[in-house]
Structure formats: C-alpha cells, structure tokens
Backbone as CSV, one residue per row, in Angstrom:
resi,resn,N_x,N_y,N_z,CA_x,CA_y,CA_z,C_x,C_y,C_z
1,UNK,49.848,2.298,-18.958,49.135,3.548,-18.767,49.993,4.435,-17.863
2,UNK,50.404,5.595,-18.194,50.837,6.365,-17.065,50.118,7.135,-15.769
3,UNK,51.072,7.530,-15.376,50.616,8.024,-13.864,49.165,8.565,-14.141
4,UNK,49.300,9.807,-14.807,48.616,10.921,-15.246,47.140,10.344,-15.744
5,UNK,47.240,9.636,-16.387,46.247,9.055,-17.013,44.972,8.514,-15.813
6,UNK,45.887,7.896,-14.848,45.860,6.885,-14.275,44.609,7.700,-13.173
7,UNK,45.116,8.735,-12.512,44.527,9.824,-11.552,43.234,10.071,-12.524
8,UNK,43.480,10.990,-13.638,41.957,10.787,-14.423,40.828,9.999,-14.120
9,UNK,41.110,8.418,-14.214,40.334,7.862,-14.138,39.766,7.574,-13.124
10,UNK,40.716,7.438,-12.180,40.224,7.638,-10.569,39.087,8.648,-10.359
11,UNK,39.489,9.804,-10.542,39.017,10.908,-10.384,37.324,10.878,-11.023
12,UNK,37.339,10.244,-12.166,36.532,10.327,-12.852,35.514,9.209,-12.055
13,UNK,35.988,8.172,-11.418,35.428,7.149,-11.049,34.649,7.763,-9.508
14,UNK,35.515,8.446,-9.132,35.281,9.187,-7.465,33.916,10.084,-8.028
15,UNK,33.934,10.741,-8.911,33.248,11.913,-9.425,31.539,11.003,-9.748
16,UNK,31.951,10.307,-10.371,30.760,9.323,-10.362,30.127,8.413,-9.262
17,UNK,30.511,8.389,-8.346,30.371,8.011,-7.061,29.354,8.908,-6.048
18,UNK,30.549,9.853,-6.274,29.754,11.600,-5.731,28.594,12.123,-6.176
19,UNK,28.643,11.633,-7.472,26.781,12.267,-8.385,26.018,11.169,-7.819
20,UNK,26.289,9.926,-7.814,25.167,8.817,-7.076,25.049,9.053,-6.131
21,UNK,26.048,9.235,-4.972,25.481,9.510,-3.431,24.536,10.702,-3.800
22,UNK,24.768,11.600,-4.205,23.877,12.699,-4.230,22.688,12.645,-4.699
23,UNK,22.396,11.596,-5.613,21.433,11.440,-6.265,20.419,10.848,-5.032
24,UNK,21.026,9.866,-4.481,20.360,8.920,-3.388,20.028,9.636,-2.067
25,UNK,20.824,10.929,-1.421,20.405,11.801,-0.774,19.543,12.530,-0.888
26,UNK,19.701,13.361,-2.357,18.396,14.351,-2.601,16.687,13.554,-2.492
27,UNK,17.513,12.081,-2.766,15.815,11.466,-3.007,15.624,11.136,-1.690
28,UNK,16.056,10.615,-0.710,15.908,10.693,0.517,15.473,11.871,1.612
29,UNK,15.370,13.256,0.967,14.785,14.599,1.659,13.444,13.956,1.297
30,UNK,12.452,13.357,0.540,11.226,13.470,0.634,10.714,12.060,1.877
31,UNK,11.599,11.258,2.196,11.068,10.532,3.182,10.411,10.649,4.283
32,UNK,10.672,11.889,5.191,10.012,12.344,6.093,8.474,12.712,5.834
33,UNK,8.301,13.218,4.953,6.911,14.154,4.102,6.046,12.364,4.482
34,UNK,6.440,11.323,3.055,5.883,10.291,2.834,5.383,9.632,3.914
35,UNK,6.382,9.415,5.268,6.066,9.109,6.508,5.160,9.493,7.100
36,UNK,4.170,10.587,6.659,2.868,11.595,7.244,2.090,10.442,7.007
37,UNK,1.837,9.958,6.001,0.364,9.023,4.906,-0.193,8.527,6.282
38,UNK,-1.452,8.426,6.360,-2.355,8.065,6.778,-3.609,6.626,6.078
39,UNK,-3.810,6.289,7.014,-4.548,5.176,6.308,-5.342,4.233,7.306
40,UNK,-6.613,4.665,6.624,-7.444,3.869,7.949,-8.711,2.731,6.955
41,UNK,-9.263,1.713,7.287,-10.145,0.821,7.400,-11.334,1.647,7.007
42,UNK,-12.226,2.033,5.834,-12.956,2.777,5.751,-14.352,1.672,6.019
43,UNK,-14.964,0.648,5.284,-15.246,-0.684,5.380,-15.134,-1.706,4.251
44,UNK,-15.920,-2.373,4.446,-16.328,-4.139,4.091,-17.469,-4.119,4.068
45,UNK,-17.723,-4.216,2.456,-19.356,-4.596,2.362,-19.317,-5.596,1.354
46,UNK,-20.493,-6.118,1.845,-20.619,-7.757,0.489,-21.176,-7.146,-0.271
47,UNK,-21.153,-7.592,-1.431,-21.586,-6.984,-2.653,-21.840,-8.337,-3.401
48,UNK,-21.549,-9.690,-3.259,-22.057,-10.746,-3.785,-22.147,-12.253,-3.053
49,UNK,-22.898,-13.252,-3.117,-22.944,-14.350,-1.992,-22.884,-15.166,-3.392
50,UNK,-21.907,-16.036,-3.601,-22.232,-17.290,-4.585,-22.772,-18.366,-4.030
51,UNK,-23.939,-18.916,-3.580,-23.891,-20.599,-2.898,-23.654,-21.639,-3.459
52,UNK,-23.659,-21.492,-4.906,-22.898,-22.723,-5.598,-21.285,-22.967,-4.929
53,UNK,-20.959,-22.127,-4.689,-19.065,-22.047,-4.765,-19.062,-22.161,-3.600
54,UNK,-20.171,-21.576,-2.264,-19.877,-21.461,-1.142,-19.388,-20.125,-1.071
55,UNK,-19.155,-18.956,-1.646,-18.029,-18.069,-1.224,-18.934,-16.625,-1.386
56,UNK,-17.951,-15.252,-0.993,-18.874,-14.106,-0.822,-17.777,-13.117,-0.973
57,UNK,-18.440,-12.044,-1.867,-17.215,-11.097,-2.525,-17.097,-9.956,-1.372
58,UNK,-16.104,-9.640,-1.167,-16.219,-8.847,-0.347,-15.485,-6.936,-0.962
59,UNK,-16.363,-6.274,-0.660,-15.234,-4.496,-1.220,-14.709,-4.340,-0.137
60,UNK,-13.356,-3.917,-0.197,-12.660,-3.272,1.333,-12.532,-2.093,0.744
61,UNK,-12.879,-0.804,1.223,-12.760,0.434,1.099,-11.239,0.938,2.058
62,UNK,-10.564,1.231,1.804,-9.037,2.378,2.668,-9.249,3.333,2.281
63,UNK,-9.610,4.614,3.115,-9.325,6.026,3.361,-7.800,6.367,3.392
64,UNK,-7.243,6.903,2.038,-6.054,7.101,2.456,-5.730,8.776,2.412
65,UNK,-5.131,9.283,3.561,-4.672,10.235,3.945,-3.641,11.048,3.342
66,UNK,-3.702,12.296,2.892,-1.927,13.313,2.968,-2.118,14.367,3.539
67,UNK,-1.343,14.369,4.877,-0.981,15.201,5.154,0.064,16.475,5.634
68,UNK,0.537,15.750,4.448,2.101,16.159,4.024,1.728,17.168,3.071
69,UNK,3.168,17.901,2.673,3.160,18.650,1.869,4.196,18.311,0.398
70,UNK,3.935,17.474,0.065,4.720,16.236,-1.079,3.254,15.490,-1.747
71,UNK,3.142,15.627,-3.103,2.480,14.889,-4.248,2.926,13.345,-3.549
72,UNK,2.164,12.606,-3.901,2.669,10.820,-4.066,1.521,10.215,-4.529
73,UNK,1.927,8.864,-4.990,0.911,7.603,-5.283,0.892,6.844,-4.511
74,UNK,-0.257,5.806,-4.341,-0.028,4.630,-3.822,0.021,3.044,-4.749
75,UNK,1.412,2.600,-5.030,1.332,1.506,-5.774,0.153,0.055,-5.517
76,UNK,0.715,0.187,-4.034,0.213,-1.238,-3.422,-0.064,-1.084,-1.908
77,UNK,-1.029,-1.553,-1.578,-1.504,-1.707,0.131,-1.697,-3.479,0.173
78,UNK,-0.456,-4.015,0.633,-0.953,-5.734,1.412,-1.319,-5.321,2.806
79,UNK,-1.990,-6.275,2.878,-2.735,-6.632,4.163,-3.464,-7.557,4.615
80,UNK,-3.455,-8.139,5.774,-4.610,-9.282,6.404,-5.695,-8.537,6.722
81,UNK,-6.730,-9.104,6.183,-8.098,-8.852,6.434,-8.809,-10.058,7.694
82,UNK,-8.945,-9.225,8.701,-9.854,-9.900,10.188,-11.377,-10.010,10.193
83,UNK,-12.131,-10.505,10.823,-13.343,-10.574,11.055,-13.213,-11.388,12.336
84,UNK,-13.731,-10.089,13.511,-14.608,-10.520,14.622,-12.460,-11.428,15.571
85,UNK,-12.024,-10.752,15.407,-10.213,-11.222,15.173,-10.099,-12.162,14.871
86,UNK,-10.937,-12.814,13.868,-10.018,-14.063,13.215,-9.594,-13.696,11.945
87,UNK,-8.524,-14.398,11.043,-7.427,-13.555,10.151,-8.630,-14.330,9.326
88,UNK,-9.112,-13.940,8.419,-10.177,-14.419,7.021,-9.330,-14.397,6.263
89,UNK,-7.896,-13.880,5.984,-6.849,-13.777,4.463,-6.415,-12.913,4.294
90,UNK,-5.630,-12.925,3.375,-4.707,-11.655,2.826,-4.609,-11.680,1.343
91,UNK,-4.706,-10.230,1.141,-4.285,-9.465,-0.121,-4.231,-8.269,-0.346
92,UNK,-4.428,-7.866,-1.754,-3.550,-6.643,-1.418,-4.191,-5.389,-2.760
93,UNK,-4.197,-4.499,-2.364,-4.689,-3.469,-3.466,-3.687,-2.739,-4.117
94,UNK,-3.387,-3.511,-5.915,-2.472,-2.626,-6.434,-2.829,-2.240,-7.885
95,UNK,-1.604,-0.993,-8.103,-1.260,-0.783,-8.943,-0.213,-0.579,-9.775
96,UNK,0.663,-1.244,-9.398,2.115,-1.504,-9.765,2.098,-1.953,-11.199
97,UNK,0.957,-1.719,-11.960,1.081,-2.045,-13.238,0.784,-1.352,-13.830
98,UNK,0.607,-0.186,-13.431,0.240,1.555,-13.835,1.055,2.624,-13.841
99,UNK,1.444,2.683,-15.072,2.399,3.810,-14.779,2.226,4.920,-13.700
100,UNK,2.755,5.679,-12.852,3.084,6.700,-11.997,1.943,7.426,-12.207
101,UNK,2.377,7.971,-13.636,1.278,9.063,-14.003,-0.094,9.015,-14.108
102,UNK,-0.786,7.592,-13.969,-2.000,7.058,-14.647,-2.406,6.826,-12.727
103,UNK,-1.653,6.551,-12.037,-2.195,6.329,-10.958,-3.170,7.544,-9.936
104,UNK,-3.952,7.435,-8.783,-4.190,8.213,-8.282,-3.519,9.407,-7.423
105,UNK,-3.590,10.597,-7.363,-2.213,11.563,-6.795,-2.777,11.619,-5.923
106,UNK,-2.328,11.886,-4.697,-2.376,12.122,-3.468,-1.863,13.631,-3.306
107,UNK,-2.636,14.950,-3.727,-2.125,15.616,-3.246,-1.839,16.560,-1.838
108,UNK,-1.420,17.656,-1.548,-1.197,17.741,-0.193,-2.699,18.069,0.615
109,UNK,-3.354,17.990,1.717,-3.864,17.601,2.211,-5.246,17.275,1.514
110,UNK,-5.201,15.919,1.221,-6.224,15.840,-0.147,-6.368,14.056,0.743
111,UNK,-7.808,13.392,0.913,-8.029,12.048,1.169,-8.655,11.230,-0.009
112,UNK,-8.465,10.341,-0.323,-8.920,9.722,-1.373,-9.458,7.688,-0.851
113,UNK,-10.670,7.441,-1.372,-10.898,6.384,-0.993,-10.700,5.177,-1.761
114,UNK,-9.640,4.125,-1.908,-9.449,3.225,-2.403,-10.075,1.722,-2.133
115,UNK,-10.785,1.418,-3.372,-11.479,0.313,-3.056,-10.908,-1.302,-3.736
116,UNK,-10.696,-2.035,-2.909,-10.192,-3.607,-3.307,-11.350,-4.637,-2.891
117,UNK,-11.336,-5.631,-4.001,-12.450,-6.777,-3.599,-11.719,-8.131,-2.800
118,UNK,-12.528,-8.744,-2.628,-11.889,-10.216,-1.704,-12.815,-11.457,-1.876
119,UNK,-12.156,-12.374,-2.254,-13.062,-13.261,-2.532,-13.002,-13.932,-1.190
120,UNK,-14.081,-14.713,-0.222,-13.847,-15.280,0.901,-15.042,-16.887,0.417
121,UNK,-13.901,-17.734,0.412,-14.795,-18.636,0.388,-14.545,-19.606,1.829
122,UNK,-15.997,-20.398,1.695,-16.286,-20.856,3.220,-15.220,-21.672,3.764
123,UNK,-14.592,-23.124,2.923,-13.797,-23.638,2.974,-12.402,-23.127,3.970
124,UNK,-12.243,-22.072,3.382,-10.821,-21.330,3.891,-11.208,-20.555,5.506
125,UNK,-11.960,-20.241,5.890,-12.324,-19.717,7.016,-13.443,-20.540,8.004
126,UNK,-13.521,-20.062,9.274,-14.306,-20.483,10.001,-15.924,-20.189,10.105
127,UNK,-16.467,-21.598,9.856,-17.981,-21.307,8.968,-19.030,-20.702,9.635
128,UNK,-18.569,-20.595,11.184,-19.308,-19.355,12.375,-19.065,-17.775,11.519
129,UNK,-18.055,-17.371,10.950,-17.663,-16.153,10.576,-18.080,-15.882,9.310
130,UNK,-18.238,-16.798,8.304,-18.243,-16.980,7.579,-20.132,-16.687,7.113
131,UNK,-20.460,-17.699,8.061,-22.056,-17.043,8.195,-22.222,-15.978,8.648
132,UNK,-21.838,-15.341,9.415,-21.876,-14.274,10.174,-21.961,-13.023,8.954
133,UNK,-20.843,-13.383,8.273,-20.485,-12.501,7.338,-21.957,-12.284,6.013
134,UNK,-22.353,-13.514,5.872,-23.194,-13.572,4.788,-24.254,-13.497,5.250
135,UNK,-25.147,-13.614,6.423,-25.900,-13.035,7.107,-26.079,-11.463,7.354
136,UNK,-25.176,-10.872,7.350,-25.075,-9.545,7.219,-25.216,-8.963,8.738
137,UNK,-24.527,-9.525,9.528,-24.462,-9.069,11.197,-23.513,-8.522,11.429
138,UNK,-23.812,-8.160,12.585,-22.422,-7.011,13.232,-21.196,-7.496,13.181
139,UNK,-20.070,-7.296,12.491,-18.965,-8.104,12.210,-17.895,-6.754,12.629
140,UNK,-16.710,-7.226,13.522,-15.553,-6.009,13.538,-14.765,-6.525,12.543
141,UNK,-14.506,-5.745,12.118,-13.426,-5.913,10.387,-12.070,-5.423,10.916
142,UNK,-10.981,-5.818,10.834,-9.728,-5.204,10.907,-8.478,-5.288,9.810
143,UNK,-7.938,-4.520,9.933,-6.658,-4.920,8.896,-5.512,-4.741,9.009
144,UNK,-4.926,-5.389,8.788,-3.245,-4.943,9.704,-2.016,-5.264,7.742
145,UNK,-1.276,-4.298,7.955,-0.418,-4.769,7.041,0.532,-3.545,6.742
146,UNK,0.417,-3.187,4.942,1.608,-2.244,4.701,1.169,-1.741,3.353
147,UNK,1.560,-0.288,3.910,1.424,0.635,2.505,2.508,1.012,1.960
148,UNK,2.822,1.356,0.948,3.968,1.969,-0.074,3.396,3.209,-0.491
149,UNK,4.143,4.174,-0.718,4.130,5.039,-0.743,5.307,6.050,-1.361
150,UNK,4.765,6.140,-2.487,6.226,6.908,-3.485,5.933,7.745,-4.423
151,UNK,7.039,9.024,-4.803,7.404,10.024,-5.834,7.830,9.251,-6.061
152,UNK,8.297,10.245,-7.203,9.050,10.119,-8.654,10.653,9.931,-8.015
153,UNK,11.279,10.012,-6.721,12.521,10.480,-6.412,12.260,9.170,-5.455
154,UNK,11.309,9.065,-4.643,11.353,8.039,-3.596,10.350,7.311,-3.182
155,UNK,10.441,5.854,-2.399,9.426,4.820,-1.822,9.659,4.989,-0.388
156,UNK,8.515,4.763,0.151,8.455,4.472,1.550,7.676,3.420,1.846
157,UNK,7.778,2.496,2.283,6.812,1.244,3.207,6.783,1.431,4.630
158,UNK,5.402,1.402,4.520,4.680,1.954,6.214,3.719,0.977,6.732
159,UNK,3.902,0.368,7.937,3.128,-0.554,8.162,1.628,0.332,9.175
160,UNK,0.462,-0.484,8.959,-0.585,0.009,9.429,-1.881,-1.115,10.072
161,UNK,-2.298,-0.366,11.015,-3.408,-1.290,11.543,-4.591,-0.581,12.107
162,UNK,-5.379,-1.064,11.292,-7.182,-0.246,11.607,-8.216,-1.245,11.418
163,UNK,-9.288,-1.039,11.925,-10.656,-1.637,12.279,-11.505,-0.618,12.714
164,UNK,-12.747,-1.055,12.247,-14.185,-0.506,12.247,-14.711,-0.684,13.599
C-alpha cells in the first residue's frame, strides 16, 4: 500500500473516532437535567393476606418527580423495601421490556405515580413485622435503592432513600 493511501485511512479512522466522541458528548449535555428526578416513597398498602401460603401482597406506590426541563422515562427503580427498619426485601419496578415509546414520559415539571407489588411472605421476615403488617398497624415503610433514568441520547442511575 503506499504512503498516500496509507494517511487516507488513518484519517478516515481519526474521523471516525471524532464522530463517536461527539456522539458520546452531545449525549452527555442531558445528564445534568436527568440528575434533577426526584423520587419519594408515596406508600404501602396491602391489598391481599393469603393464610394458606402465610404471605401478604403488598402495592408500593413512588411519586416520581421532573423537575427538569428534559422529557425522560423511567425503565427500572430497585430497591429494599423496610418496615419499622427492618429490610422485609428487595425488588424492583420495571419496564425494561417496553419500548421507550410505550413507557410513561416524564415531562418537564410533570409528577407521575408509579405503582409495584411485593409479595412478603412470613417465612422470609420477622413474624413481629410481619404481623404487624397484616394487622394493619402503624408501620414506618422505607426504601432505599436506585432509579434510572433515560432519553433517547442518555441514562442516568441515581440512588435514593425515602420513608413515610
């Protein structure tokens, strides 16, 4: 191959380099915006007691926040779910199996309430809390974990912690 040739390809290789960094920068201007999201512990209500199984369904409601000025979705919120501070489990509210477009928009200062269920059976937790819970008494609920948060250009993961 000669010289000439040779610079071309370089060039061509540099040039393609230069459109990716750029690509990865421009998508990086919306990170700051995404970093606004808000997200708080809205509650926990039972909605079913099985006593055959021992166990009790639980809805976790998240208030999620924009108060940014950037569109986004939320794919997925993991998190440990507390009662009274003991950790009752973890999981997680998604939609990572929804296209972008099908998901809920978050637009700019717009709150939207997302609801996830939980199965808590007695076995796995402490059976003071556990009654507590299915009794229907004053219980502090907390949740500690991580939201995602992404356009079409970019993701952000934000960790968060709220209780009732």
């Amino acid at each position: 191959m000669e010289l000439q040739s040779k610079i071309v390809v370089y060039a061509a290789i540099a040039g393609l380099f230069a459109m990716m960094g750029g690509f990865v920068w421009y998508a990086s201007l919306d990170n700051p915006q995404l970093e606004l999201a808000e997200i708080e512990l809205q509650s926990v209500e039972v909605i079913s007691i099985n006593t055959i199984e021992d166990s009790v369904k639980l809805q976790i409601t998240f208030l999620v926040k924009n108060p940014s000025e950037k569109t986004f979705t939320v794919p997925i919120i993991s998190y440990d779910l507390y009662a009274n501070g003991f950790k009752i489990g973890a999981t997680s509210y998604s939609t990572v199996d929804i296209a972008m477009t099908g998901r809920a928009a978050f637009f700019p200062d717009t709150e939207i309430p997302l609801k996830n269920f939980f199965q808590l059976f007695r076995s796995e937790v402490n059976s003071d809390i556990y009654q507590t819970i299915v009794n229907g008494e004053n219980v502090k609920f907390s949740a500690k974990g991580m939201i995602t948060v992404e356009t079409a250009w970019s993701l952000v993961e934000k960790e968060f912690q709220s209780s009732l």
